[in-house]
C-alpha positions as a Markdown table, in Angstrom:
| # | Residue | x | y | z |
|---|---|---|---|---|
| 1 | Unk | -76.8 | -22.5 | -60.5 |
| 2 | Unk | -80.4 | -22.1 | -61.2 |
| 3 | Unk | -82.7 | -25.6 | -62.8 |
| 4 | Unk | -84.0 | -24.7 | -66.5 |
| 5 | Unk | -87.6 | -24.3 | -64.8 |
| 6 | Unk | -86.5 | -21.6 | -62.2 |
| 7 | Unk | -84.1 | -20.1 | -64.8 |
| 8 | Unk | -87.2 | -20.0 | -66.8 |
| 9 | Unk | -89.4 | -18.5 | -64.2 |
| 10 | Unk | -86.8 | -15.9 | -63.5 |
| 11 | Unk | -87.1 | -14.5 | -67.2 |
| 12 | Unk | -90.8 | -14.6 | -67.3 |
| 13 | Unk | -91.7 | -12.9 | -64.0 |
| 14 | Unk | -88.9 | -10.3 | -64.6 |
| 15 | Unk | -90.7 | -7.9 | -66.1 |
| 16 | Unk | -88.8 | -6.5 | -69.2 |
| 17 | Unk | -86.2 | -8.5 | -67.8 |
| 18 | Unk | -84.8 | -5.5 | -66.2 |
| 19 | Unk | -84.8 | -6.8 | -62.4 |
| 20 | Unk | -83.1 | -9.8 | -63.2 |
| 21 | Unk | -80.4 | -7.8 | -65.6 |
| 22 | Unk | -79.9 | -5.4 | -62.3 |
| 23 | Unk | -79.6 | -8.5 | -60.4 |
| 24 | Unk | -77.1 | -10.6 | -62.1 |
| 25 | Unk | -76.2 | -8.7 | -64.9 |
| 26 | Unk | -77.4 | -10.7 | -67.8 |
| 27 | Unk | -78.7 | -9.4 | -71.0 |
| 28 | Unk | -81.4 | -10.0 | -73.5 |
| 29 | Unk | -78.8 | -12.0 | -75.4 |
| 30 | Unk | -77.1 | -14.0 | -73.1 |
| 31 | Unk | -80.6 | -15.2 | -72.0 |
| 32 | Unk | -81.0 | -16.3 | -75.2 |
| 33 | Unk | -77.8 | -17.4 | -75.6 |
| 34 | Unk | -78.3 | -19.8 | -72.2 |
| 35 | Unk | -81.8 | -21.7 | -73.3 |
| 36 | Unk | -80.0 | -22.3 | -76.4 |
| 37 | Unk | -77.5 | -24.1 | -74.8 |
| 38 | Unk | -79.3 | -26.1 | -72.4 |
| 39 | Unk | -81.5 | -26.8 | -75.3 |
| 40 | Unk | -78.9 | -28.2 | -77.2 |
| 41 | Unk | -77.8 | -30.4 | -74.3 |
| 42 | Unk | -81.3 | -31.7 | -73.8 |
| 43 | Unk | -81.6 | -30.0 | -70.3 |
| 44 | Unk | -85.0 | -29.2 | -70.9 |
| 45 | Unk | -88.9 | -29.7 | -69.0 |
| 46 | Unk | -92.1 | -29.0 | -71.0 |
| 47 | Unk | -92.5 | -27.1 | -67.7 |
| 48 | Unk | -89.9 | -24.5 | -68.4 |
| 49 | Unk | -90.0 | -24.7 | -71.9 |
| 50 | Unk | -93.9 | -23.2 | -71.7 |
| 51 | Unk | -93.1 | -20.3 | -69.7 |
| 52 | Unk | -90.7 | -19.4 | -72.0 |
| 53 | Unk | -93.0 | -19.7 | -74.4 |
| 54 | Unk | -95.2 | -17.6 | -72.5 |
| 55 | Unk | -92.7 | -15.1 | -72.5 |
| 56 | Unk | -91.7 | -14.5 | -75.7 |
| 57 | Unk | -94.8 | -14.7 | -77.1 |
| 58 | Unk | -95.7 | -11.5 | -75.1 |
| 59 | Unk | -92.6 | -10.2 | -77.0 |
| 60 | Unk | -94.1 | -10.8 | -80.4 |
| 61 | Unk | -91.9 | -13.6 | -81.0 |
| 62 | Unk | -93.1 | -16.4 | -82.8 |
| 63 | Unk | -91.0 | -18.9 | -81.5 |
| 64 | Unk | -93.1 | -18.9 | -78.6 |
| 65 | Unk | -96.1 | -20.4 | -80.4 |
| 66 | Unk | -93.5 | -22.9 | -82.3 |
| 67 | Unk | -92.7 | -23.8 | -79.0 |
| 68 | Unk | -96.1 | -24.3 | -77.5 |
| 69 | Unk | -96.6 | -26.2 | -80.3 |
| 70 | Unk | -93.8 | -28.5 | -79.8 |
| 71 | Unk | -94.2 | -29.4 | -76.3 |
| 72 | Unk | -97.9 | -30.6 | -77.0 |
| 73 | Unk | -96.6 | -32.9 | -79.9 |
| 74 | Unk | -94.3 | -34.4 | -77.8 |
| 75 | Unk | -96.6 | -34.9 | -74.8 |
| 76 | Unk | -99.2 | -36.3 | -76.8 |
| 77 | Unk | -100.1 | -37.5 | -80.1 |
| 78 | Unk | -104.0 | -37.3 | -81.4 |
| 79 | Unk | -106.2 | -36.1 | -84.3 |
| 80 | Unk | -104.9 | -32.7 | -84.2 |
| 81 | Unk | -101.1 | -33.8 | -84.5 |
| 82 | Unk | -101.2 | -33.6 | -88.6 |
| 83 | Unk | -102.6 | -29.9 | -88.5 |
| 84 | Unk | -100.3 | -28.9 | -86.1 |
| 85 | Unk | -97.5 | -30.4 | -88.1 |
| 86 | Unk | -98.7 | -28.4 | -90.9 |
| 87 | Unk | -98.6 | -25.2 | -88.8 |
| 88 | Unk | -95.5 | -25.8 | -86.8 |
| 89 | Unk | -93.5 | -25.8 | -90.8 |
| 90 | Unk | -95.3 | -22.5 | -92.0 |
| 91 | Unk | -94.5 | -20.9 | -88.2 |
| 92 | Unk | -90.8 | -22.1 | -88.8 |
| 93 | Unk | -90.7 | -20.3 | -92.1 |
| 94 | Unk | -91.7 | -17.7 | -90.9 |
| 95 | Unk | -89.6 | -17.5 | -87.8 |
| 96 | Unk | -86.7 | -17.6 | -90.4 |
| 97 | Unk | -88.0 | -14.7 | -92.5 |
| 98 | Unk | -88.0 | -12.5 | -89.3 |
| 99 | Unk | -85.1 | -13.4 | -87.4 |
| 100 | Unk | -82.4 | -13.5 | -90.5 |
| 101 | Unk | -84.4 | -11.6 | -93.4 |
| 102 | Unk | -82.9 | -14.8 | -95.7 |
| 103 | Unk | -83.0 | -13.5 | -99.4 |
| 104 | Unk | -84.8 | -16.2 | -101.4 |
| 105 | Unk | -81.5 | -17.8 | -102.9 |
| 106 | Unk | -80.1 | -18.7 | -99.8 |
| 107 | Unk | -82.9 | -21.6 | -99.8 |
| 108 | Unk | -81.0 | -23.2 | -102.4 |
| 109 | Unk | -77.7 | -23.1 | -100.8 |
| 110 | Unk | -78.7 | -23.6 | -97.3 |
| 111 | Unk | -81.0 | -25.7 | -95.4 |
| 112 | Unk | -82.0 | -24.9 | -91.7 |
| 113 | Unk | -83.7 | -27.1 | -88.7 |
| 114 | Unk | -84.6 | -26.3 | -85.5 |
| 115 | Unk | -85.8 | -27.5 | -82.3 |
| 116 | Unk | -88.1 | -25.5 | -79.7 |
| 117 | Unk | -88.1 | -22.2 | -81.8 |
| 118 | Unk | -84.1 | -22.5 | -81.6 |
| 119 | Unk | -81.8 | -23.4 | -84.9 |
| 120 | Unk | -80.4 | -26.4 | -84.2 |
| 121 | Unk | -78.4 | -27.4 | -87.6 |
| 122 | Unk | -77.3 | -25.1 | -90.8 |
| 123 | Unk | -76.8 | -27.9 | -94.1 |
| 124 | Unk | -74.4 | -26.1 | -96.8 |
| 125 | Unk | -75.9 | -27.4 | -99.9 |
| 126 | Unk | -73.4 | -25.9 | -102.6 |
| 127 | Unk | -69.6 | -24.1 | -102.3 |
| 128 | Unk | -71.8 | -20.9 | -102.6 |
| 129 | Unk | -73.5 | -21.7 | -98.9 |
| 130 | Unk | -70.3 | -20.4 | -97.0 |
| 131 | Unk | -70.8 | -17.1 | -98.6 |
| 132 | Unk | -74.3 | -16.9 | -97.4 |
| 133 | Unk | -73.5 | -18.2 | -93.7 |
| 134 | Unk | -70.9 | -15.3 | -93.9 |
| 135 | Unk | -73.9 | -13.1 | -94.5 |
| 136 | Unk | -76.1 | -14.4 | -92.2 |
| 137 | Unk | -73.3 | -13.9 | -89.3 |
| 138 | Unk | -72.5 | -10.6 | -90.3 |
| 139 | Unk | -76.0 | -9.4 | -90.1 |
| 140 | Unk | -77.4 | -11.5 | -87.2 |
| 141 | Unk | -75.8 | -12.4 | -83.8 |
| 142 | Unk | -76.2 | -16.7 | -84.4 |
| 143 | Unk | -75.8 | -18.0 | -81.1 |
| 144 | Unk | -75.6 | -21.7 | -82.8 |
| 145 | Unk | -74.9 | -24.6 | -80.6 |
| 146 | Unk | -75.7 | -27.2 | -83.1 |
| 147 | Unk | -74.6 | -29.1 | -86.2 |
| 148 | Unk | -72.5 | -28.0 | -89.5 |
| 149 | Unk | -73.2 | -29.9 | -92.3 |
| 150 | Unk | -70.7 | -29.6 | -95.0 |
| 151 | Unk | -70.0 | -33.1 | -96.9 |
| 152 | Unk | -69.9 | -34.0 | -100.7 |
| 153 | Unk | -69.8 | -30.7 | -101.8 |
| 154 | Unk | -65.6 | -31.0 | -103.7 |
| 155 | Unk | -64.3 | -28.8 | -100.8 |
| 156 | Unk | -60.8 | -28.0 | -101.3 |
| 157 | Unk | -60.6 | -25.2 | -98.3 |
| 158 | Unk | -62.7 | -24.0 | -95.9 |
| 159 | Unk | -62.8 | -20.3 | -95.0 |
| 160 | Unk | -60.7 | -18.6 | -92.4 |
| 161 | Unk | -64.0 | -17.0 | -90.4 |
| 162 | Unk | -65.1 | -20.5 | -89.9 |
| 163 | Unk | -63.6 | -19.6 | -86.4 |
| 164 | Unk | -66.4 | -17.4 | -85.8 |
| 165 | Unk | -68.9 | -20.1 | -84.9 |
| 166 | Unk | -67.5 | -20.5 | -81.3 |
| 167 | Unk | -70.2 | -22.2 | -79.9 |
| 168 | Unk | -70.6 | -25.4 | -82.7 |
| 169 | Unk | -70.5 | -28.8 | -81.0 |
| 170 | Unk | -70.1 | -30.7 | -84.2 |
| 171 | Unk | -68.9 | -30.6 | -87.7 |
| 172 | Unk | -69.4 | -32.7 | -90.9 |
| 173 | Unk | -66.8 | -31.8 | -93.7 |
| 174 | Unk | -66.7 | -35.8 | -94.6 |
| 175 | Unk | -66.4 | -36.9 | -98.3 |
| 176 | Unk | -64.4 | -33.8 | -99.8 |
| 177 | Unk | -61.4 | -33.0 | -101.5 |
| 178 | Unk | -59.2 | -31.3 | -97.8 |
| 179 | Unk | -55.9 | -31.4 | -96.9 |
| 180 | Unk | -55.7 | -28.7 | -94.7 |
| 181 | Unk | -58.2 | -27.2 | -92.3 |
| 182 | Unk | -57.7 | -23.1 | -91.6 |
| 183 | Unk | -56.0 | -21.4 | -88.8 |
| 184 | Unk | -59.5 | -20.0 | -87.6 |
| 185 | Unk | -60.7 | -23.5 | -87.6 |
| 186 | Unk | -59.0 | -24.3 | -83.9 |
| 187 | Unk | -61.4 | -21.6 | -82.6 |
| 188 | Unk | -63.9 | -23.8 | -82.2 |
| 189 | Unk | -62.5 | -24.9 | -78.7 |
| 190 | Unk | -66.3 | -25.9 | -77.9 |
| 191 | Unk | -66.4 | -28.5 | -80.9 |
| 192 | Unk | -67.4 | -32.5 | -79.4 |
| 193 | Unk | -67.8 | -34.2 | -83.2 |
| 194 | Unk | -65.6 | -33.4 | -86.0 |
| 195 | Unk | -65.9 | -36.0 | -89.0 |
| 196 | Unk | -63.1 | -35.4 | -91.9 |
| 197 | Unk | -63.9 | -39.0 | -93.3 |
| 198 | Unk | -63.1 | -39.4 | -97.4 |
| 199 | Unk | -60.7 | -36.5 | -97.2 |
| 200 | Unk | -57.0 | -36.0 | -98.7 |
| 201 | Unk | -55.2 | -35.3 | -95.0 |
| 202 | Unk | -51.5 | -36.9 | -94.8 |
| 203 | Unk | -51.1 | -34.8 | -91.5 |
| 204 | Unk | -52.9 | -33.2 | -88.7 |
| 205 | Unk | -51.4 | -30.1 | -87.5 |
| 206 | Unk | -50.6 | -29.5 | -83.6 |
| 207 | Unk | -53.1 | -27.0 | -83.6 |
| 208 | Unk | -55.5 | -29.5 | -83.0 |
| 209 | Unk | -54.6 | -29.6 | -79.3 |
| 210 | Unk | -57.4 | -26.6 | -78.6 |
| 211 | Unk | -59.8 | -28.8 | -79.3 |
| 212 | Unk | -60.3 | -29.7 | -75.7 |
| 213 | Unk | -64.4 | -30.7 | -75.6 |
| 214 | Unk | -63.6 | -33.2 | -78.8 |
| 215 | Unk | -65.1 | -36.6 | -77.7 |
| 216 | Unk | -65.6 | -38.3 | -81.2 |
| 217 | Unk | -63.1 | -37.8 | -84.3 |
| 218 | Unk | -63.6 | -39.2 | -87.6 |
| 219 | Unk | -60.4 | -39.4 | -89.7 |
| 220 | Unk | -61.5 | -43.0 | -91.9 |
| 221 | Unk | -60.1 | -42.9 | -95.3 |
| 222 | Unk | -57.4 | -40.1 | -95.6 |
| 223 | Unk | -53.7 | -40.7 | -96.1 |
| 224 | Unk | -52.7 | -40.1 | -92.5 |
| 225 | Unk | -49.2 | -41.7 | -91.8 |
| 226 | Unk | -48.5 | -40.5 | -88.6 |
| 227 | Unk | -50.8 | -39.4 | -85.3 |
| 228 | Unk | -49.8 | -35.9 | -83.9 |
| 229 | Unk | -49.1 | -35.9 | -80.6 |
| 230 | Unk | -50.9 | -32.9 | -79.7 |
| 231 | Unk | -53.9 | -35.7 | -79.7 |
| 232 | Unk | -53.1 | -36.3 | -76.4 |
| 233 | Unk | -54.4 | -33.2 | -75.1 |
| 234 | Unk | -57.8 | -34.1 | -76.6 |
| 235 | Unk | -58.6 | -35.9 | -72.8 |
| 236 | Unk | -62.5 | -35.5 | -73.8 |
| 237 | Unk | -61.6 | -38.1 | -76.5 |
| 238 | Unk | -64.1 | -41.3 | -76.4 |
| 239 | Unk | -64.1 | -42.4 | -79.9 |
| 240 | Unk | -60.9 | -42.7 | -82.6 |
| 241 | Unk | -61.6 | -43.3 | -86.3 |
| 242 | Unk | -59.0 | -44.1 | -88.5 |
| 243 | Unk | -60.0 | -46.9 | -90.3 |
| 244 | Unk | -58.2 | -47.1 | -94.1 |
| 245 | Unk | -55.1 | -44.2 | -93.4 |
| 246 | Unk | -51.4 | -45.2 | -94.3 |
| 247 | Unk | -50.7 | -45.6 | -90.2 |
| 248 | Unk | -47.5 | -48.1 | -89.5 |
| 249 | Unk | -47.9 | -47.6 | -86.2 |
| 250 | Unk | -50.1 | -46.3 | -82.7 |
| 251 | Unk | -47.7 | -44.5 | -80.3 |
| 252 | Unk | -48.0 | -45.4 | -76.7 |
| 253 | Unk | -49.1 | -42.0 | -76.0 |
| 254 | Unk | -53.0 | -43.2 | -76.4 |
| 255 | Unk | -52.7 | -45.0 | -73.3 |
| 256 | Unk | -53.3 | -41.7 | -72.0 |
| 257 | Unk | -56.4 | -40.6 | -73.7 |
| 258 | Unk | -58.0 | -42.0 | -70.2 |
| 259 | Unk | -62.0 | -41.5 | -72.0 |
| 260 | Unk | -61.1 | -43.1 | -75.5 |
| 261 | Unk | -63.3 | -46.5 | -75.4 |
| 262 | Unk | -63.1 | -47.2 | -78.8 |
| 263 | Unk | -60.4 | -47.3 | -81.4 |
| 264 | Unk | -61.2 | -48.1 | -85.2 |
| 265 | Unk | -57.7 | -49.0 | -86.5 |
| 266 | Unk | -58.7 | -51.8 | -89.4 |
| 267 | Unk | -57.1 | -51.5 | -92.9 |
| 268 | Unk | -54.0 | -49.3 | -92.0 |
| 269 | Unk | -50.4 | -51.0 | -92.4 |
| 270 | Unk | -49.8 | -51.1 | -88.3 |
| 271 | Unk | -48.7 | -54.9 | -87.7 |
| 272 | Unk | -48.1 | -54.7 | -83.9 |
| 273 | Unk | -50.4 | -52.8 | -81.2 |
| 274 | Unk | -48.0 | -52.3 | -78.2 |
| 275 | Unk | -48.8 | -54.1 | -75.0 |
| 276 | Unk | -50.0 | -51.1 | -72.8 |
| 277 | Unk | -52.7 | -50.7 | -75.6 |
| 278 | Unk | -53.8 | -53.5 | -76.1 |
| 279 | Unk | -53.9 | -54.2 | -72.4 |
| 280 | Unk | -56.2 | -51.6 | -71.9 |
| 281 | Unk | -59.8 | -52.9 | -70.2 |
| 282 | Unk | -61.5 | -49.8 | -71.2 |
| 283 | Unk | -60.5 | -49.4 | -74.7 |
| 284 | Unk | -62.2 | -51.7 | -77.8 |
| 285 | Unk | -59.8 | -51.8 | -80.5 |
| 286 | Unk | -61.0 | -53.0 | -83.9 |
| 287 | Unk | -58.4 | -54.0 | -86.0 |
């Protein structure tokens, strides 16, 4: 396993990348598809980060100057920091205008951030925004590691190719109008947040076991009754939100969710926690 910096210094100093390619097999896009993901997870020096920079700005990429540009606001702050600021939003524009060809309406239904030249979070601002995603993905290989932001928008379904998005660590679908999450959803195997909050769910489907990197699950205010017990394969799990669901009871079975430290089981109808719960050192259990 190579550090960020040497991966870094591999993909600058291999020119045209095509001795490192020979050498490991990698391609154009799973280099990208790499910083991406260590970017996401924060494994990152301003080091690296410049000689990537470097490197793509010898490609005619803007996102090396965004990046450049970032690394020196977050080293330092001074008289220049407002101009740059100013720069750094026109240079993201414009990285969006080159990299996805957006037509002007999708500014109304989406809204895109990003961090070190990479896009970091896609907000669906009407119903109308999944059909633009859909566009996006169909004309642009999106290796997206980041946030889905989906809430208050009167959801009643989401679409099947929601699956596509293999690489999305967290989803917001909170405050809608759901009772049943597609087939294509339990693709996400890589998901770590999912928040359902303010939704119509009475049951969670044992398809939910695939979602093996899941560490935090929201589920406050639906109708839940009972917990599936495909839960228990969610061994990632740290945090459990049920707070105002229809629950009468917790099955033992979450004694074996060995990560989960905290369990949010207030204004449900459960009158008894059994002993090997509630006997659990690790696990805070607000009731």
């Amino acid at each position: 396993m190579h550090s960020l910096a040497e991966y870094a210094y591999l993909v600058y100093y291999c020119t045209g990348l095509y001795r490192y390619i020979l050498a490991s097999g990698a391609s154009l896009k799973s280099i990208e598809r790499k910083f991406s993901e260590l970017l996401y997870n924060n494994v990152y020096d301003s080091e690296a980060l410049l000689v990537y920079s470097d490197w793509l700005q010898e490609q005619g990429d803007v996102r090396g100057e965004i990046i450049s540009i970032e690394v020196e606001l977050k080293s330092s702050q001074n008289s220049k920091s407002r101009q740059l600021e100013k720069h750094l939003k026109k240079l993201y524009k414009k990285s969006k205008k080159a990299y996805y060809n957006f037509p002007i309406s999708l500014s109304r239904r989406l809204e895109f951030s990003g961090k070190y030249g990479f896009l970091t979070e896609i907000k669906i601002l009407s119903p109308q925004g999944y059909a633009d995603l859909k566009t996006i993905i169909e004309s642009f290989p999106l290796n997206f590691f980041g946030t889905l932001q989906s809430h208050r928008l009167g959801l009643t379904k989401i679409p099947e190719w929601i699956g596509e998005l293999t690489e999305l660590r967290e989803i917001n679908l909170s405050d809608n109008l759901l009772t049943e999450l597609p087939q294509g959803f339990w693709q996400l195997s890589q998901l770590e947040n999912l928040d359902l909050v303010g939704n119509h769910f009475k049951t969670l489907p044992k398809s939910i076991r695939h979602l093996q990197q899941m560490k935090l699950l929201f589920l406050s205010r639906n109708q839940l009754k009972v917990l599936p017990s495909s839960l228990v394969y969610l061994t990632q799990l740290e945090g459990l939100y049920l707070w105002n669901n229809e629950l009468e009871k917790l099955p033992e079975w979450i004694e074996q969710l060995e990560r989960l430290s905290y369990l949010l089981i207030s204004k449900n109808n459960i009158s008894d926690i059994p002993d090997n719960i509630r006997q659990l050192d690790r696990l805070t259990i607000d009731i």
